[in-house]
Structure formats: structure tokens, C-alpha cells
mmCIF file of the N, C-alpha and C atoms, coordinates in Angstrom:
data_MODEL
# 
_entry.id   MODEL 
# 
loop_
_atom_site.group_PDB 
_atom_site.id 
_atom_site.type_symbol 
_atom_site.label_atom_id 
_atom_site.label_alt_id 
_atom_site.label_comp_id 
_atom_site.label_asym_id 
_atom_site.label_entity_id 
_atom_site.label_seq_id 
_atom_site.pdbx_PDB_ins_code 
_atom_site.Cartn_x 
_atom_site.Cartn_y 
_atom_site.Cartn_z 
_atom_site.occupancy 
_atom_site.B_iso_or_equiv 
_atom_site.pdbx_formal_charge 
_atom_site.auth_seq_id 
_atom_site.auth_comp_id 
_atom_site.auth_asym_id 
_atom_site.auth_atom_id 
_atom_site.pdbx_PDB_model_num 
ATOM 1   N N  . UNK A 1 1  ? 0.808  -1.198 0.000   1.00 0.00 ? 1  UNK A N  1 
ATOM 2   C CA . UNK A 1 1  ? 0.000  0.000  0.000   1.00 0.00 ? 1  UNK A CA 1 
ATOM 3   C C  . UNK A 1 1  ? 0.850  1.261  0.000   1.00 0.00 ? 1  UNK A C  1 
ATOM 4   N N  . UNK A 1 2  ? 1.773  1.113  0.789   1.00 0.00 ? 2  UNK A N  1 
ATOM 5   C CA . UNK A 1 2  ? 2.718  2.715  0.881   1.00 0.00 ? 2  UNK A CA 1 
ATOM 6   C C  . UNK A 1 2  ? 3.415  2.906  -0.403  1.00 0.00 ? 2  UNK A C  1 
ATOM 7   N N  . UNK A 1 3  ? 3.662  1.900  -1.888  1.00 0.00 ? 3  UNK A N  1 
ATOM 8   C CA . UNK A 1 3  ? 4.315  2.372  -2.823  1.00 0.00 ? 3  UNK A CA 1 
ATOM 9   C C  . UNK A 1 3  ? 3.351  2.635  -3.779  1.00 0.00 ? 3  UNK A C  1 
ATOM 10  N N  . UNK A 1 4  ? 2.112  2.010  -3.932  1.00 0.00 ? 4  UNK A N  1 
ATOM 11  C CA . UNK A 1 4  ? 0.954  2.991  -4.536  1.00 0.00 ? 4  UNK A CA 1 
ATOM 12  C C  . UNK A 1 4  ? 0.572  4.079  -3.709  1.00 0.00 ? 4  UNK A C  1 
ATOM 13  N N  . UNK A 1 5  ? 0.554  4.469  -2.630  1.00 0.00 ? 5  UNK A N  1 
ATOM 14  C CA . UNK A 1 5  ? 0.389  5.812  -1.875  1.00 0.00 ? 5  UNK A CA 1 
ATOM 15  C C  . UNK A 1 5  ? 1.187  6.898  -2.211  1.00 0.00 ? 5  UNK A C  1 
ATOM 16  N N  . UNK A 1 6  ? 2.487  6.169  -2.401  1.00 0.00 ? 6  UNK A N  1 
ATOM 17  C CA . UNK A 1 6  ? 3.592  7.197  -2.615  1.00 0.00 ? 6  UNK A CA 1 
ATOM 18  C C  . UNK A 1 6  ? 3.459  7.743  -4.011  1.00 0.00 ? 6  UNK A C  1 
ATOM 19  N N  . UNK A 1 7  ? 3.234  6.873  -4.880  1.00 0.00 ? 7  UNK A N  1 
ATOM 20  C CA . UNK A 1 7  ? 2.996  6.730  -6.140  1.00 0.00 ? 7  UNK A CA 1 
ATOM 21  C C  . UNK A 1 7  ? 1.540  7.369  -6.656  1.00 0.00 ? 7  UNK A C  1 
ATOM 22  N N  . UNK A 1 8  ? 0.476  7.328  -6.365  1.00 0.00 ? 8  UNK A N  1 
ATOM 23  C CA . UNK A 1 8  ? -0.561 8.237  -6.289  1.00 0.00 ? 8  UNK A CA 1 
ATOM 24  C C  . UNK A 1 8  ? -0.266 9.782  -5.675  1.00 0.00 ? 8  UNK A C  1 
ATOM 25  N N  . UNK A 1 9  ? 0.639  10.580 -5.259  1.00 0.00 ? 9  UNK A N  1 
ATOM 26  C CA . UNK A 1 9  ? 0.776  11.286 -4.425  1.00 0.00 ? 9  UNK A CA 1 
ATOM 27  C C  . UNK A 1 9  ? 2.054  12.138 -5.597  1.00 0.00 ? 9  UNK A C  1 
ATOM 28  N N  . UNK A 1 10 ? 2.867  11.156 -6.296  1.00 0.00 ? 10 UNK A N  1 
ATOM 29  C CA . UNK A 1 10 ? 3.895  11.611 -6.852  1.00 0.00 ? 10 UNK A CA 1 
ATOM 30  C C  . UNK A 1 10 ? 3.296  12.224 -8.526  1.00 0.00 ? 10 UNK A C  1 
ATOM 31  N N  . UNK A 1 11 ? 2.081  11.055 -8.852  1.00 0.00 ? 11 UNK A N  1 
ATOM 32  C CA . UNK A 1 11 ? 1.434  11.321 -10.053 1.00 0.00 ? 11 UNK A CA 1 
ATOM 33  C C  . UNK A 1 11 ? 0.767  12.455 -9.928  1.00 0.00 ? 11 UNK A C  1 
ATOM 34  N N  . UNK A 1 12 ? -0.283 13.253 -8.662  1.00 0.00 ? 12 UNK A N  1 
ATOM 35  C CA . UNK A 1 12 ? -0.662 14.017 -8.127  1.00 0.00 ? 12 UNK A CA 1 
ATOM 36  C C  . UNK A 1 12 ? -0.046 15.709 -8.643  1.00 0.00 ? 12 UNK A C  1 
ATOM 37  N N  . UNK A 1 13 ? 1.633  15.603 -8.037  1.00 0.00 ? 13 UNK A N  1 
ATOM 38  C CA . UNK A 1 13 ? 2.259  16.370 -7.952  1.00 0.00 ? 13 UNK A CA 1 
ATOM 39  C C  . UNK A 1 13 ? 2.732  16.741 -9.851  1.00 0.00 ? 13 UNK A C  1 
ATOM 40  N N  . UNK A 1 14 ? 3.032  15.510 -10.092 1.00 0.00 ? 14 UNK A N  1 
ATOM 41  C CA . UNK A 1 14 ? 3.542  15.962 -11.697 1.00 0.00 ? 14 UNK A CA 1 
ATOM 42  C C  . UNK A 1 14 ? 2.329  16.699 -12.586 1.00 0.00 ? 14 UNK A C  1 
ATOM 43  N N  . UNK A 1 15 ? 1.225  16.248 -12.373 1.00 0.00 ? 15 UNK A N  1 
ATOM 44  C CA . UNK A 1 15 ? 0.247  16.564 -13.009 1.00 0.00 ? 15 UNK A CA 1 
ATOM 45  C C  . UNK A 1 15 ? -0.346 18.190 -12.648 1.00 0.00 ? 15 UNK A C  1 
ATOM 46  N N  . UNK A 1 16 ? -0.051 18.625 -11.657 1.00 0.00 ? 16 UNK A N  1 
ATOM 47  C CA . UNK A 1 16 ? -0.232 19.701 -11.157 1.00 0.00 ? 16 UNK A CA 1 
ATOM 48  C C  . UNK A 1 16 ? 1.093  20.908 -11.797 1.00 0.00 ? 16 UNK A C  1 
ATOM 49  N N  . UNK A 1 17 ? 2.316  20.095 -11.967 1.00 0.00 ? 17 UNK A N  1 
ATOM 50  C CA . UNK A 1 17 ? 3.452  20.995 -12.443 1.00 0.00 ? 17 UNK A CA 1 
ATOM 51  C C  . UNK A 1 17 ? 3.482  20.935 -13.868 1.00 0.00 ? 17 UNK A C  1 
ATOM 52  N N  . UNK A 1 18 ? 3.020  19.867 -14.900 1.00 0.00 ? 18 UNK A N  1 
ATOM 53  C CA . UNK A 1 18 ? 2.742  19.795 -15.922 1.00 0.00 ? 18 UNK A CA 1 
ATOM 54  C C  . UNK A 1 18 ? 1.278  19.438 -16.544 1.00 0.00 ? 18 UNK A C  1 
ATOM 55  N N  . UNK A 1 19 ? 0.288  20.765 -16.650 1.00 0.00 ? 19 UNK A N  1 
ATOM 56  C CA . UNK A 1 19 ? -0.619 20.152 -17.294 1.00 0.00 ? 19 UNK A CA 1 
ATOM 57  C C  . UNK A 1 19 ? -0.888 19.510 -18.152 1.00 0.00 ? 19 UNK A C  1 
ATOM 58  N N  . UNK A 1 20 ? -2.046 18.478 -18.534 1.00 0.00 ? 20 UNK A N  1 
ATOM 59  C CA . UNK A 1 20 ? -1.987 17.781 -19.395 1.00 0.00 ? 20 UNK A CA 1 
ATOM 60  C C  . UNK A 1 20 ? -0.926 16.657 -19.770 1.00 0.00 ? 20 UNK A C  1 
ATOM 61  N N  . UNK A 1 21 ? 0.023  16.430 -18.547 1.00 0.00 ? 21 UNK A N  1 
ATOM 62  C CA . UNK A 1 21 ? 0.937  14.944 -18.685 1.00 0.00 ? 21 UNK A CA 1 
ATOM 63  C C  . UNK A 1 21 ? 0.210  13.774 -18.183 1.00 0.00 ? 21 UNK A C  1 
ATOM 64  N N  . UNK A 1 22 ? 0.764  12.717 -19.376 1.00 0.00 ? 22 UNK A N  1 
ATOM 65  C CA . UNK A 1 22 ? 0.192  11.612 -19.233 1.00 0.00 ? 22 UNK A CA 1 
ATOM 66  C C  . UNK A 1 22 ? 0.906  10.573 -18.488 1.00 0.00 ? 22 UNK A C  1 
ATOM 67  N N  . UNK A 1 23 ? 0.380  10.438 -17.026 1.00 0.00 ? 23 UNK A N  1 
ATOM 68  C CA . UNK A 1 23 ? 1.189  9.990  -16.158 1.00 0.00 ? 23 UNK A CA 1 
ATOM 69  C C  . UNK A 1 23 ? 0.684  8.099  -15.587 1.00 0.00 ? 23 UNK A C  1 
ATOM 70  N N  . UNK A 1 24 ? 1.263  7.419  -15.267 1.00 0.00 ? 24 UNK A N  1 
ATOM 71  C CA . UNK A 1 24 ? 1.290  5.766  -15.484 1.00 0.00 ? 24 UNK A CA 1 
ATOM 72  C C  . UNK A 1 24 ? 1.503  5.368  -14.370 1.00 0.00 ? 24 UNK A C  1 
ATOM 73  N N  . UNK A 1 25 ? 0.984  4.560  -13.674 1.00 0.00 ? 25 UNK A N  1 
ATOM 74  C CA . UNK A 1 25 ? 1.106  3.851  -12.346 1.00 0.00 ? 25 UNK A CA 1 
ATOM 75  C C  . UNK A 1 25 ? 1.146  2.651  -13.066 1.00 0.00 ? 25 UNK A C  1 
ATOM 76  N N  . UNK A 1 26 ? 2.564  1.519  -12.886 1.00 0.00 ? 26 UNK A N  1 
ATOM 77  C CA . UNK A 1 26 ? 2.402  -0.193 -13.329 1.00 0.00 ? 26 UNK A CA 1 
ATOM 78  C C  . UNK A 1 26 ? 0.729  -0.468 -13.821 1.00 0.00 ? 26 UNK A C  1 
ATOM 79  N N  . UNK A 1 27 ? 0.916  -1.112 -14.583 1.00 0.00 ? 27 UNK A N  1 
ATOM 80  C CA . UNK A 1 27 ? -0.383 -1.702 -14.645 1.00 0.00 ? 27 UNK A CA 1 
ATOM 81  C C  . UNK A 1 27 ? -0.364 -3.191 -14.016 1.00 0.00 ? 27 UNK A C  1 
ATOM 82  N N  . UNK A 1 28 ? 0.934  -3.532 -14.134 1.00 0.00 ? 28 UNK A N  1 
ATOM 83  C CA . UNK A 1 28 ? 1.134  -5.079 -13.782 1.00 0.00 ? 28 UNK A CA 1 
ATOM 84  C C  . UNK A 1 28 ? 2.148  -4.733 -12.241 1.00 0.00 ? 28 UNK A C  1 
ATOM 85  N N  . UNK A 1 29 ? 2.054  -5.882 -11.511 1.00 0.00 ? 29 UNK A N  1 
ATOM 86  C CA . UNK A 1 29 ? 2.554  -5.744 -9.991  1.00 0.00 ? 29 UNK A CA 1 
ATOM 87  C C  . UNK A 1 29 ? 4.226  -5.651 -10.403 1.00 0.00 ? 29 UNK A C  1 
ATOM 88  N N  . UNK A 1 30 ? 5.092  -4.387 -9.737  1.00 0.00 ? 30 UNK A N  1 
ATOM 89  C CA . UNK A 1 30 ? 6.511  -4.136 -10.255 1.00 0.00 ? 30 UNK A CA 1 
ATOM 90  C C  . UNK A 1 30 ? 7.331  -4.936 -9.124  1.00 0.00 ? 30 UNK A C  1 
ATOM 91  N N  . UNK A 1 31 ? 8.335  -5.245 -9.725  1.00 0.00 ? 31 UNK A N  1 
ATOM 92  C CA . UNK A 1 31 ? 9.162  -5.591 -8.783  1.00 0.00 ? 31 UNK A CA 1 
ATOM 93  C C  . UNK A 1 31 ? 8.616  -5.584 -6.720  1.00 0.00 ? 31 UNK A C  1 
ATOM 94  N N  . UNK A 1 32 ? 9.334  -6.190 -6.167  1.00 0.00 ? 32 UNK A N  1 
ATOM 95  C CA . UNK A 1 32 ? 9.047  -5.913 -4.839  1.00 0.00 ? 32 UNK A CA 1 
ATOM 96  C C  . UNK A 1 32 ? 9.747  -5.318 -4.181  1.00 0.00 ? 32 UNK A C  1 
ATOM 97  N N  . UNK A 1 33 ? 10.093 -4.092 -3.643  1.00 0.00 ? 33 UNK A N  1 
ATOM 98  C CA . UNK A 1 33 ? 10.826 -3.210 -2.811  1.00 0.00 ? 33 UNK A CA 1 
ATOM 99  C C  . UNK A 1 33 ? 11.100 -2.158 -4.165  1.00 0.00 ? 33 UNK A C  1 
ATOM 100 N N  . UNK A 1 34 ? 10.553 -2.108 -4.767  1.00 0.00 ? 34 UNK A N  1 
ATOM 101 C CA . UNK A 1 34 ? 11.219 -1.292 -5.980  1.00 0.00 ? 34 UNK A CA 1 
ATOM 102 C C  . UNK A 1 34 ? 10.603 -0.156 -6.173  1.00 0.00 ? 34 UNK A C  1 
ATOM 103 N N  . UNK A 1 35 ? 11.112 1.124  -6.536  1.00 0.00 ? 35 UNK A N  1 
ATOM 104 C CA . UNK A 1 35 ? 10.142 2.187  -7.005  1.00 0.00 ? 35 UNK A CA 1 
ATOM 105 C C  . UNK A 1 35 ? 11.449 3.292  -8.116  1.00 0.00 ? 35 UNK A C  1 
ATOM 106 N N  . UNK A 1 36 ? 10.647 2.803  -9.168  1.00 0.00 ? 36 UNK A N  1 
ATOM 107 C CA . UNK A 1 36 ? 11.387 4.132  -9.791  1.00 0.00 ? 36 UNK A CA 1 
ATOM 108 C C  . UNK A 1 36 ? 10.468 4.711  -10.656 1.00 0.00 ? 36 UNK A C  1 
ATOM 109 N N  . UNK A 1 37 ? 10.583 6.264  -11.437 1.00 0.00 ? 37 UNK A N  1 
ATOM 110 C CA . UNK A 1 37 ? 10.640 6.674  -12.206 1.00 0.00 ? 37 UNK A CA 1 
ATOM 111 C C  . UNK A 1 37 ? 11.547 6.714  -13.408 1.00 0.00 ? 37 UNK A C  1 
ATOM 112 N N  . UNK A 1 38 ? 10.067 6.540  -14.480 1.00 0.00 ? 38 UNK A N  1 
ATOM 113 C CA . UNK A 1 38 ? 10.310 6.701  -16.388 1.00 0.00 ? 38 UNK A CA 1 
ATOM 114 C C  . UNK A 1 38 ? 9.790  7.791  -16.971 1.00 0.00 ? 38 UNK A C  1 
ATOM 115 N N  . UNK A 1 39 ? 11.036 8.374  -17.885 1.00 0.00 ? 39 UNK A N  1 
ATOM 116 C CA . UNK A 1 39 ? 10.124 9.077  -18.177 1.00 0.00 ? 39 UNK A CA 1 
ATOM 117 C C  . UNK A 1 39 ? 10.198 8.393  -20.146 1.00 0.00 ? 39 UNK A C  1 
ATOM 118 N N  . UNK A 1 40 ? 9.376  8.721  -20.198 1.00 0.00 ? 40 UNK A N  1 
ATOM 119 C CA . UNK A 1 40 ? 8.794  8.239  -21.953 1.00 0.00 ? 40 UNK A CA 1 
ATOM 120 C C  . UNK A 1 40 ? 8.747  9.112  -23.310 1.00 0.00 ? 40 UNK A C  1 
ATOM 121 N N  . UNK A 1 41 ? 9.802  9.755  -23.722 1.00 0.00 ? 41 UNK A N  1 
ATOM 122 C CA . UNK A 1 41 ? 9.759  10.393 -24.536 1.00 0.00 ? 41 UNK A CA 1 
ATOM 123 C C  . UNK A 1 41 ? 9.144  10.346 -25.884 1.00 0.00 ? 41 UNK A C  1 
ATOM 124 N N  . UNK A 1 42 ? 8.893  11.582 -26.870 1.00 0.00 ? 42 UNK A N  1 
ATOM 125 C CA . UNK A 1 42 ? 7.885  11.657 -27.878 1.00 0.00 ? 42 UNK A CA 1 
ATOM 126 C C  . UNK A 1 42 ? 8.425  10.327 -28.816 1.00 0.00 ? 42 UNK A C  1 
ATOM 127 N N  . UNK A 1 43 ? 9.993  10.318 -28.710 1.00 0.00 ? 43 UNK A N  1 
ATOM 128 C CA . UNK A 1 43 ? 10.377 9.758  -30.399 1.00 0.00 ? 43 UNK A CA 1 
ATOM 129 C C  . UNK A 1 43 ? 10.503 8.160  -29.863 1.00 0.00 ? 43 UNK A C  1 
ATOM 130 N N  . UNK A 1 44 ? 10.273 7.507  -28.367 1.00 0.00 ? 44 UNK A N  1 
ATOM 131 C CA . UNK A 1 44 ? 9.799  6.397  -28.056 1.00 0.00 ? 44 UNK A CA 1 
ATOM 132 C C  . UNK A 1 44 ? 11.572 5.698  -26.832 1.00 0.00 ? 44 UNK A C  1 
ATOM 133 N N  . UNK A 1 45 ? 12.223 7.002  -26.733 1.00 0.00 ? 45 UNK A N  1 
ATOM 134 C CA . UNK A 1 45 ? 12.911 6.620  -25.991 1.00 0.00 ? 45 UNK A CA 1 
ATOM 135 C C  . UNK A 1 45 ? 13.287 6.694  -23.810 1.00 0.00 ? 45 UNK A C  1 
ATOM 136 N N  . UNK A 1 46 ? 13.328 5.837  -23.457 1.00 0.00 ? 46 UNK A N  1 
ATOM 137 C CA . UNK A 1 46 ? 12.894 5.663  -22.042 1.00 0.00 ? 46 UNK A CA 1 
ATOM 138 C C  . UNK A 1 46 ? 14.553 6.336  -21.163 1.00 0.00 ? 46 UNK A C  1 
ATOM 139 N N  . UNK A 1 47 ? 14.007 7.704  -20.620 1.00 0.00 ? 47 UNK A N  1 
ATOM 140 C CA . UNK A 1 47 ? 15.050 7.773  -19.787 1.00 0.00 ? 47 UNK A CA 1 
ATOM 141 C C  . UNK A 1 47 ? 14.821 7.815  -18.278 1.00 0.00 ? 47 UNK A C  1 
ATOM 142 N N  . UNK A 1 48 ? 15.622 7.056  -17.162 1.00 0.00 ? 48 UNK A N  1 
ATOM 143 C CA . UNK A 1 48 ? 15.553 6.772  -16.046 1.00 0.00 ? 48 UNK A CA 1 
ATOM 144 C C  . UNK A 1 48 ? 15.709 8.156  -15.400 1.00 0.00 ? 48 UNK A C  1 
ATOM 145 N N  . UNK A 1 49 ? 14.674 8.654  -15.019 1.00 0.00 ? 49 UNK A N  1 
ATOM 146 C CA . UNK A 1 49 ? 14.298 9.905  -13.689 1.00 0.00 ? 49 UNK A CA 1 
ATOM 147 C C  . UNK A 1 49 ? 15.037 9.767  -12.316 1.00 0.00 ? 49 UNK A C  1 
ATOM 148 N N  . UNK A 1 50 ? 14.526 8.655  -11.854 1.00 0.00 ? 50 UNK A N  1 
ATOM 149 C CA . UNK A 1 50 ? 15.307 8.466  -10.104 1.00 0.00 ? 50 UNK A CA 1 
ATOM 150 C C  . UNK A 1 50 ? 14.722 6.505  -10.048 1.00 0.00 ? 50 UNK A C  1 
ATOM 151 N N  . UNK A 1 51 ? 15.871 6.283  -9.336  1.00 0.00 ? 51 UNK A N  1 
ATOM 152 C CA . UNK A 1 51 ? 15.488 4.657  -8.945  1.00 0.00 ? 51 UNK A CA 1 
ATOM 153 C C  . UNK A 1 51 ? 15.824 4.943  -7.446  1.00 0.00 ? 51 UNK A C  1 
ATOM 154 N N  . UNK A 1 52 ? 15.280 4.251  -6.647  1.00 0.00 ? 52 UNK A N  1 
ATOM 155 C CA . UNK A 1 52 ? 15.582 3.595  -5.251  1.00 0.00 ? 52 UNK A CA 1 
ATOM 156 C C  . UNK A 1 52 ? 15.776 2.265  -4.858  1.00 0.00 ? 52 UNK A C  1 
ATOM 157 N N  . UNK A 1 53 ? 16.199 1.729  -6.175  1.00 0.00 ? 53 UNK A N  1 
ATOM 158 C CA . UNK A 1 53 ? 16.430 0.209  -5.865  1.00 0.00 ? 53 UNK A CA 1 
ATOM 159 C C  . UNK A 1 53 ? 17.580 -0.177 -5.229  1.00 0.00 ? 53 UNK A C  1 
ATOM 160 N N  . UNK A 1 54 ? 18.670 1.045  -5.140  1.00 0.00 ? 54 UNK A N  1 
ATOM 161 C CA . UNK A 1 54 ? 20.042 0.632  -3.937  1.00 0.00 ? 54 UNK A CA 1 
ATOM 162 C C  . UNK A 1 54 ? 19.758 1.658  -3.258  1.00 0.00 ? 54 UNK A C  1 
ATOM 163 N N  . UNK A 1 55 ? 18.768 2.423  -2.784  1.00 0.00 ? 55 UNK A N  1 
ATOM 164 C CA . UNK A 1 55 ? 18.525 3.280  -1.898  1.00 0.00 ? 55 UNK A CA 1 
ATOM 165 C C  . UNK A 1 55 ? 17.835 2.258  -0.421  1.00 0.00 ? 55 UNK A C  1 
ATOM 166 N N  . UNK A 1 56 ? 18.492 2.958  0.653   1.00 0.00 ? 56 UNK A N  1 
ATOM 167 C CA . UNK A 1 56 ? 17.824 2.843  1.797   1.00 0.00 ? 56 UNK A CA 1 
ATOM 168 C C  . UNK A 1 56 ? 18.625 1.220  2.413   1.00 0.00 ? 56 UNK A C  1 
ATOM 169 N N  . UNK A 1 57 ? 18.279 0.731  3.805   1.00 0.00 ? 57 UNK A N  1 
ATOM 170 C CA . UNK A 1 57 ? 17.071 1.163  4.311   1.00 0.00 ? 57 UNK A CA 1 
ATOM 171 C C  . UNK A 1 57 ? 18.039 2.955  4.538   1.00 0.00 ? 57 UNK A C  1 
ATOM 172 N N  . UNK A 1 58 ? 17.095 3.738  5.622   1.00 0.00 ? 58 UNK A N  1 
ATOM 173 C CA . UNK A 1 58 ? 15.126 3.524  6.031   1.00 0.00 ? 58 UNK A CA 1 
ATOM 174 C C  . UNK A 1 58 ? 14.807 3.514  4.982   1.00 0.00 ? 58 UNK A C  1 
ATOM 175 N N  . UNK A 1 59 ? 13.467 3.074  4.396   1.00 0.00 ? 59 UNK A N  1 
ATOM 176 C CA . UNK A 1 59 ? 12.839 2.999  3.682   1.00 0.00 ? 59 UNK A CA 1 
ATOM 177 C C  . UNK A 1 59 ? 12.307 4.041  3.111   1.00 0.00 ? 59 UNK A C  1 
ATOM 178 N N  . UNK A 1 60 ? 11.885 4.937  3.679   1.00 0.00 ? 60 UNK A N  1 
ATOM 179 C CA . UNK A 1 60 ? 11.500 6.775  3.202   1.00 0.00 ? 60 UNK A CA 1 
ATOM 180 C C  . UNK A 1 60 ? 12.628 7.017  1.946   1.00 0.00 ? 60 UNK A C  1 
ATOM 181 N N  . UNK A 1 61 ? 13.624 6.542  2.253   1.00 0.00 ? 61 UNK A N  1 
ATOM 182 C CA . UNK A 1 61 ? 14.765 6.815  1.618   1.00 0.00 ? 61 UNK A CA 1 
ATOM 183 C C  . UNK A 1 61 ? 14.716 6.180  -0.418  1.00 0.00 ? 61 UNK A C  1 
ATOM 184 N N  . UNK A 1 62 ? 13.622 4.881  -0.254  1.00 0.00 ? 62 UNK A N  1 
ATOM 185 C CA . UNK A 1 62 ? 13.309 4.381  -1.639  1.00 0.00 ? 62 UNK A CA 1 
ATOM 186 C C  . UNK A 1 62 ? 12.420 5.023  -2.337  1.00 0.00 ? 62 UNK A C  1 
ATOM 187 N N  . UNK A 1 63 ? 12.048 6.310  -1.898  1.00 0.00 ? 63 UNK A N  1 
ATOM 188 C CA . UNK A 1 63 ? 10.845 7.009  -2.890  1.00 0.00 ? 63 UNK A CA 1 
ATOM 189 C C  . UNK A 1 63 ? 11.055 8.150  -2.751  1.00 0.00 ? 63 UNK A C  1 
ATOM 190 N N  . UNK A 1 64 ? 10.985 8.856  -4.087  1.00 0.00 ? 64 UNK A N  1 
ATOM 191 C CA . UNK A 1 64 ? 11.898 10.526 -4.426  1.00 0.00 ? 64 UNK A CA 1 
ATOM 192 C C  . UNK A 1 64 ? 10.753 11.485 -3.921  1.00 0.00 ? 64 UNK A C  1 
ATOM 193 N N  . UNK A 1 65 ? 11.249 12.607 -3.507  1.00 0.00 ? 65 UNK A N  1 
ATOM 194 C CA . UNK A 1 65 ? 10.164 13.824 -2.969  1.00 0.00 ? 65 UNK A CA 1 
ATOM 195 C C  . UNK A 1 65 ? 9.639  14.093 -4.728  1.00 0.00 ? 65 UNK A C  1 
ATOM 196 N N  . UNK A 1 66 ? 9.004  14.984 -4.767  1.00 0.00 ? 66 UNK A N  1 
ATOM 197 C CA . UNK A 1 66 ? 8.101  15.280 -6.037  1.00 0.00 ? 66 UNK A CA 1 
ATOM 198 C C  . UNK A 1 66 ? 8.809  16.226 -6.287  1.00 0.00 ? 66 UNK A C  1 
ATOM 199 N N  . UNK A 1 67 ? 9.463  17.338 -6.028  1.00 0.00 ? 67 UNK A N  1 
ATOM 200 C CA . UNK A 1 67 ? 10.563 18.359 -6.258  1.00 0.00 ? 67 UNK A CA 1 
ATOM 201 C C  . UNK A 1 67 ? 11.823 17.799 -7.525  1.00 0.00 ? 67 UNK A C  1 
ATOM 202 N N  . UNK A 1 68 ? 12.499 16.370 -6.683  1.00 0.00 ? 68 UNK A N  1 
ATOM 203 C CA . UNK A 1 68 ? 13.691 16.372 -7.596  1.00 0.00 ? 68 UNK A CA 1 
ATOM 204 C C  . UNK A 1 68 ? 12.817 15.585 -8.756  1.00 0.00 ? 68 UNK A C  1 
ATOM 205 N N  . UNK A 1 69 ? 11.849 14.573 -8.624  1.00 0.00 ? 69 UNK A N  1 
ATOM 206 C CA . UNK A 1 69 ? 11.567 14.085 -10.039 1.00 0.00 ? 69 UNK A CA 1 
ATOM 207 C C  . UNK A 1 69 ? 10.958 15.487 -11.046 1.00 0.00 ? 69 UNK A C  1 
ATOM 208 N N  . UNK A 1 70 ? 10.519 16.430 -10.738 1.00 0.00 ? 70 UNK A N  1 
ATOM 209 C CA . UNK A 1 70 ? 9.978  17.207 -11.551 1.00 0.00 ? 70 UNK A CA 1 
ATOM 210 C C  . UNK A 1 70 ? 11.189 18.060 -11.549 1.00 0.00 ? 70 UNK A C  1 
ATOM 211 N N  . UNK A 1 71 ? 12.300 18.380 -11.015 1.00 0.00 ? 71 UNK A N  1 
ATOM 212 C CA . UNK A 1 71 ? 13.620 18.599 -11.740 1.00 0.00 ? 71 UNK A CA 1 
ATOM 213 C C  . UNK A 1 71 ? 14.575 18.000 -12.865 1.00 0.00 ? 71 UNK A C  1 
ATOM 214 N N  . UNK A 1 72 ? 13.898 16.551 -12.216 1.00 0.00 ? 72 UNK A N  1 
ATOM 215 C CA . UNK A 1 72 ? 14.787 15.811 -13.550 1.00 0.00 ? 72 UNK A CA 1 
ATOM 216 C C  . UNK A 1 72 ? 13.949 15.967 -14.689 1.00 0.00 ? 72 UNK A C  1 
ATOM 217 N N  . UNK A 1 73 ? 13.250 15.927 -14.348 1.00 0.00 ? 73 UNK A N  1 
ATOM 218 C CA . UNK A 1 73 ? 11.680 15.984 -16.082 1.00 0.00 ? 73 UNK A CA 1 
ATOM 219 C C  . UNK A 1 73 ? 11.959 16.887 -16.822 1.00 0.00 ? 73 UNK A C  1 
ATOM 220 N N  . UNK A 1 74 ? 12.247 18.233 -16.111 1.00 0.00 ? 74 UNK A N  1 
ATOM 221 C CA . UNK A 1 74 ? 12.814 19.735 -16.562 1.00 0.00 ? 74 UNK A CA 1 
ATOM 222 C C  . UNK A 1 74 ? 13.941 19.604 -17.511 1.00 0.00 ? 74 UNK A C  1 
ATOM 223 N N  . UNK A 1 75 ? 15.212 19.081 -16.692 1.00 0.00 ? 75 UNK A N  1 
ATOM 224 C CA . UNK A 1 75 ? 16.040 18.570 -17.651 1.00 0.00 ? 75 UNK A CA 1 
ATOM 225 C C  . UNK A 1 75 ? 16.275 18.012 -18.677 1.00 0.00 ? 75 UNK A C  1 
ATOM 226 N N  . UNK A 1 76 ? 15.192 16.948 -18.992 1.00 0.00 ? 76 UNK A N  1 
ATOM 227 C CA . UNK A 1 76 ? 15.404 15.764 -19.992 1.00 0.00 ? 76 UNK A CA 1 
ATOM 228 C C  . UNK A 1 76 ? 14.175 16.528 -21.055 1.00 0.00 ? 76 UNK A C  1 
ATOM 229 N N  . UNK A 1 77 ? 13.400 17.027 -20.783 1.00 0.00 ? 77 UNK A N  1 
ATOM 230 C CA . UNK A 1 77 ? 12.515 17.368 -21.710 1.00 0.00 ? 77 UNK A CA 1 
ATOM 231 C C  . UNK A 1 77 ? 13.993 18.830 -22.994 1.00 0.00 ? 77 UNK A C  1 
# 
């Protein structure tokens, strides 16, 4: 429950800093302990935003504040 929480909360935030982005929660169950951000570009290429898969413990520590992923988005766009 806390990585769809986190994850509902993070989609929340992007959508508010970019209107009209089309934003994706797994459709299929991801990895276990895992949380990262994709971002999906126009011409079909996937660049990695933030992973927490060697992050932590604590655990707070495996899921990015909404600040730096919408910094990295800034960048890569």
C-alpha cells in the first residue's frame, strides 16, 4: 500500500506541475521493494528519472520527494 500511496501522491504532484501529462502507475505488480521513475519520450525513448532500488534502508529513503523528479523531467525534456 505505501508504494501505490507514494505513487498516487507523486502522479498528483507531476500533473499539477505539468498540465496535461500523461502519467502511469504499473499496470502489472513491479518488482518488490522497488520504485522508480520513467520518463517516456515523444520519439519512443525511455530515460531513467530516479530509482531507489540501492537506496535505503530507512525505507523513506526508496521514494523521491516530487521536487527532484519534476527537476529531472525539466532537464530531460
Amino acid at each position: 500500500q505505501t508504494y501505490r500511496r507514494k505513487a498516487d501522491h507523486l502522479v498528483k504532484a507531476l500533473c499539477q506541475e505539468f498540465p496535461g501529462i500523461q502519467a502511469q502507475i504499473n499496470l502489472t505488480k513491479p518488482r518488490s521493494k522497488s520504485f522508480e521513475v520513467i520518463l517516456k519520450k515523444e520519439d519512443g525513448a525511455d530515460v531513467l528519472l530516479w530509482s531507489g532500488l540501492k537506496k535505503g534502508p530507512p525505507r523513506r529513503l526508496k521514494f523521491p520527494e516530487p521536487e527532484v523528479v519534476i527537476n529531472s523531467i525539466k532537464e530531460n525534456l
